[in-house]
C-alpha positions in Angstrom: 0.0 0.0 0.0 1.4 3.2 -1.2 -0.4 6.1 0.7 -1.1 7.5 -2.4 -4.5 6.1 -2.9 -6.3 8.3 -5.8 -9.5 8.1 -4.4 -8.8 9.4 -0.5 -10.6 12.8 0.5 -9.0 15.9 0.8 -10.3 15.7 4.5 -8.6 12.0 4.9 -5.4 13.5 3.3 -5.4 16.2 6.2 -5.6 13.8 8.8 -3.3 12.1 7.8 -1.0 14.6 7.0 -1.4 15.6 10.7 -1.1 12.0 11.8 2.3 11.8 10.3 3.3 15.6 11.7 2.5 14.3 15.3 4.3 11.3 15.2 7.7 13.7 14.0 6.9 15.8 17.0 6.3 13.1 19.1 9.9 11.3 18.3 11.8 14.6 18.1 10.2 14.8 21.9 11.7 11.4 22.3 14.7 12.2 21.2 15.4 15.0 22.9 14.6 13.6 26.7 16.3 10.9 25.8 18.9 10.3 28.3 22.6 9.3 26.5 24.1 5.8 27.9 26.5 7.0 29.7 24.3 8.9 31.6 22.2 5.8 32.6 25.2 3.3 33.3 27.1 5.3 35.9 27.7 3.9 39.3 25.3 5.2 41.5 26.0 4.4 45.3 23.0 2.5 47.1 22.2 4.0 50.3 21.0 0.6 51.5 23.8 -1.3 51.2 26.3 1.2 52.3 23.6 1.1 55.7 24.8 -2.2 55.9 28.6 -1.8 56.1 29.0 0.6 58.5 
């Protein structure tokens, strides 16, 4: 299925044109919250077990 479907309305074309600018919002969003690895792999000391050693 192409997209390009002669027979669509204008109004379906709209939609769907908007459909398909939310979604680009929606991942640039994404992408910029997203957190880089490195970020989300660093050692983070737990509280609890440090508790435990003292």
């Amino acid at each position: 299925m192409s997209g390009d479907v002669p027979d669509q309305s204008k109004g379906e074309q709209i939609q769907q044109a908007e459909r398909e600018a939310a979604r680009q919002r929606i991942l640039a969003q994404a992408e910029a919250d997203r957190l880089p690895a490195e970020e989300t792999t660093r050692a983070v000391p737990d509280r609890r077990w440090r508790r435990g050693q003292r």
